[in-house]
Each structure stands twice: as C-alpha cells, then as structure tokens.
C-alpha positions as CSV (number, residue, x, y, z in Angstrom):
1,X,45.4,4.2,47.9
2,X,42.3,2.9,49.9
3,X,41.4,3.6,53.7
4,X,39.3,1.3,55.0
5,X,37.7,0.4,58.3
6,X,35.8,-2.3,59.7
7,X,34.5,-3.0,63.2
8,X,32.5,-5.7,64.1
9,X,31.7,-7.7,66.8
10,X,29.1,-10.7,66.8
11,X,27.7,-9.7,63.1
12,X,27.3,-6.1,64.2
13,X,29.3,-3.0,63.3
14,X,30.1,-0.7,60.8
15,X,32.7,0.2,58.0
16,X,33.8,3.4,56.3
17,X,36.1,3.8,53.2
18,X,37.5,6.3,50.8
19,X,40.1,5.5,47.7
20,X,42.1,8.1,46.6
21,X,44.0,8.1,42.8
22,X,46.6,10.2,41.7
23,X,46.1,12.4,45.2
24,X,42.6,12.7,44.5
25,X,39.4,11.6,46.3
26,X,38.1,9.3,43.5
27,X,35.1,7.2,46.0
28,X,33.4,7.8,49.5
29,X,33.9,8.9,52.3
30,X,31.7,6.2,52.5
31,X,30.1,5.1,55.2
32,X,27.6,2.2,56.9
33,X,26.5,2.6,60.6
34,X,25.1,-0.4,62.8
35,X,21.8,-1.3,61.8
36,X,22.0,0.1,58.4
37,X,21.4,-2.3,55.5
38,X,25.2,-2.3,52.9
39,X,23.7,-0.5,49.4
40,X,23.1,-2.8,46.8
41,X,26.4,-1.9,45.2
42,X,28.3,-3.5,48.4
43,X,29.8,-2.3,51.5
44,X,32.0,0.4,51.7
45,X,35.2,-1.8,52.1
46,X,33.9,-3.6,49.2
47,X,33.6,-0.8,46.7
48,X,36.6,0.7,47.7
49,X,38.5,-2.7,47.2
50,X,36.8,-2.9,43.9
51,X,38.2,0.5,42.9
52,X,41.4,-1.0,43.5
53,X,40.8,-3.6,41.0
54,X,40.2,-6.7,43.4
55,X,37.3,-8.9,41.6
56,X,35.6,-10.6,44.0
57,X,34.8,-13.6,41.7
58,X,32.7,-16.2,43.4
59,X,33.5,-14.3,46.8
60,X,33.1,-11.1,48.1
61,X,36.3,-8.3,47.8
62,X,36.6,-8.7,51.3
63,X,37.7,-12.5,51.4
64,X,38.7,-12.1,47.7
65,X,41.9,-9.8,49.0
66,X,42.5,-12.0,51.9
67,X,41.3,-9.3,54.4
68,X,39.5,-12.0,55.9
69,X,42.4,-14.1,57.2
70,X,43.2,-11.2,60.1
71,X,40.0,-10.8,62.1
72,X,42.1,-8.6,64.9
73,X,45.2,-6.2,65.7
74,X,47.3,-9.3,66.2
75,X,46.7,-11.4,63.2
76,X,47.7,-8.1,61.1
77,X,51.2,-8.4,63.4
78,X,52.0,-11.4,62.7
C-alpha cells in the first residue's frame, strides 16, 4: 500500500510518499518541498510507484500508472 501526494500549481509544488508492505514501512516518508531539485533516483511519487512494481518504461511512473489523466479532485470523481 502506497500514500502519495502531489500538489502543484503552474510547475511548482511538492510531493511526499511512503509505501508500506506486509504492515510495514518499507520506503519514505519521503519528501520534496518547493524549490527543491527531485533526487536522482526520482520523485517521491515515483519511487513509491516503483516499489509497487509500476515500470515506467519510456515514461515516468507517474504517467506510466495513469495518475496523470486526473490533474484535480474532480477528475478522481468521475
């Protein structure tokens, strides 16, 4: 199981995520604040999706899961 967060508006924002296996805290909390440059291993919503197995092929994990598709609230509603 995976949290993950991420706020952005125009380009700037930040992201946090934590994965969790078998009730344990396997990665994070992890954590990038505005104006801090993502590690060279990826952003924390991309390491966590890669803990879950999501290859993020020619992509990142982000649009490789389809995350992409629901910029706000509402697209997740509907």
């Amino acid at each position: 199981m995976a949290y993950v967060e991420a706020e952005y508006f125009g380009g700037v924002g930040e992201e946090n995520a934590a994965v969790w296996r078998d009730g344990e805290l396997v990665r994070g909390p992890l954590h990038l604040v505005e104006g801090e440059l993502a590690p060279t291993e990826g952003s924390p919503v991309c390491q966590a999706l890669r803990a879950l197995g999501v290859s993020a092929g020619e992509d990142d994990e982000f649009t490789a899961a389809g995350i992409d598709a629901h910029r706000n609230n509402d697209g997740w509603l509907s």
